[in-house]
C-alpha positions in Angstrom: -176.7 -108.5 -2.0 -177.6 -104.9 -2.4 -176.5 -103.1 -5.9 -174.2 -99.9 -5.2 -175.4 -96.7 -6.4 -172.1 -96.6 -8.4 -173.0 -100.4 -10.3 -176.9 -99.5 -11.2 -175.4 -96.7 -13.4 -173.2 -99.2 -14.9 -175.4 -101.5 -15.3 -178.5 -98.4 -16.4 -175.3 -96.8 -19.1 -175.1 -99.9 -20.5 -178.7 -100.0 -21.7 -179.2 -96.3 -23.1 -178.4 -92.7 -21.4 -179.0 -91.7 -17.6 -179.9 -88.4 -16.4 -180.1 -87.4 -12.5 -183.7 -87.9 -12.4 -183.4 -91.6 -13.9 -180.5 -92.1 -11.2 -182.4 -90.5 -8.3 -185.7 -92.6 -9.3 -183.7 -95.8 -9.8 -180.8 -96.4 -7.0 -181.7 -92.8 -4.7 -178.8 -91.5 -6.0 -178.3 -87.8 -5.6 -175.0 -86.9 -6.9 -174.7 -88.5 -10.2 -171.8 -86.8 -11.4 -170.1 -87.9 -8.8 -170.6 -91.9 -9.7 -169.7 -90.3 -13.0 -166.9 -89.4 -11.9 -165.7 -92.2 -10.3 -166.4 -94.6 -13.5 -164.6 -92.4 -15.6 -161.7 -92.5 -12.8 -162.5 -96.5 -13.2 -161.9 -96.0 -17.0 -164.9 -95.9 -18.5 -165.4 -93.5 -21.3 -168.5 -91.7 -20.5 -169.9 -89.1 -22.1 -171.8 -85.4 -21.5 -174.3 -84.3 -23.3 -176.1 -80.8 -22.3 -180.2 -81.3 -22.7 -182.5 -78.2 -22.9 -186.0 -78.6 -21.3 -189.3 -77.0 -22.2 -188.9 -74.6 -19.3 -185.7 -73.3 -20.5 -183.1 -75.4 -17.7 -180.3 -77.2 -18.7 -179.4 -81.0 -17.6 -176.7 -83.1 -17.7 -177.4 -87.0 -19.8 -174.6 -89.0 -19.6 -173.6 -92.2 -21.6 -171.3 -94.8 -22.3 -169.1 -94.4 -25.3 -168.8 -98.0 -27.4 -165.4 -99.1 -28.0 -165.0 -98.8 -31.7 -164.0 -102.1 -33.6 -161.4 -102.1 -36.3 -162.5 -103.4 -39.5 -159.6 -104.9 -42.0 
């Protein structure tokens, strides 16, 4: 069975940061924000970080926040 665009990001957060070219590479995703927004809707916590390139543009990494453990 076929992985959803949606699940490879999942599955790609999991393992480090993913940025629109990793998702359009990886799954042909074009509107990453959008399968952002529909795991964050899913209740992930999934956050934004705002890279500058050599060239001077902007783009968007996202990653998956850990669940922090409480220590006694």
């Amino acid at each position: 069975m076929k992985q959803s665009q949606t699940e490879w990001i999942l599955t790609r957060l999991k393992h480090g940061p993913v940025t629109a070219i990793d998702a359009l590479d990886g799954c042909g995703c074009f509107r990453l924000a959008a399968r952002i927004n529909d795991l964050r809707q899913a209740g992930y916590d999934i956050e934004t970080k705002t890279l500058e390139l050599p060239n001077g543009k902007h783009v968007a990494q996202y990653h998956l926040k850990e669940k922090e453990t409480a220590t006694c």
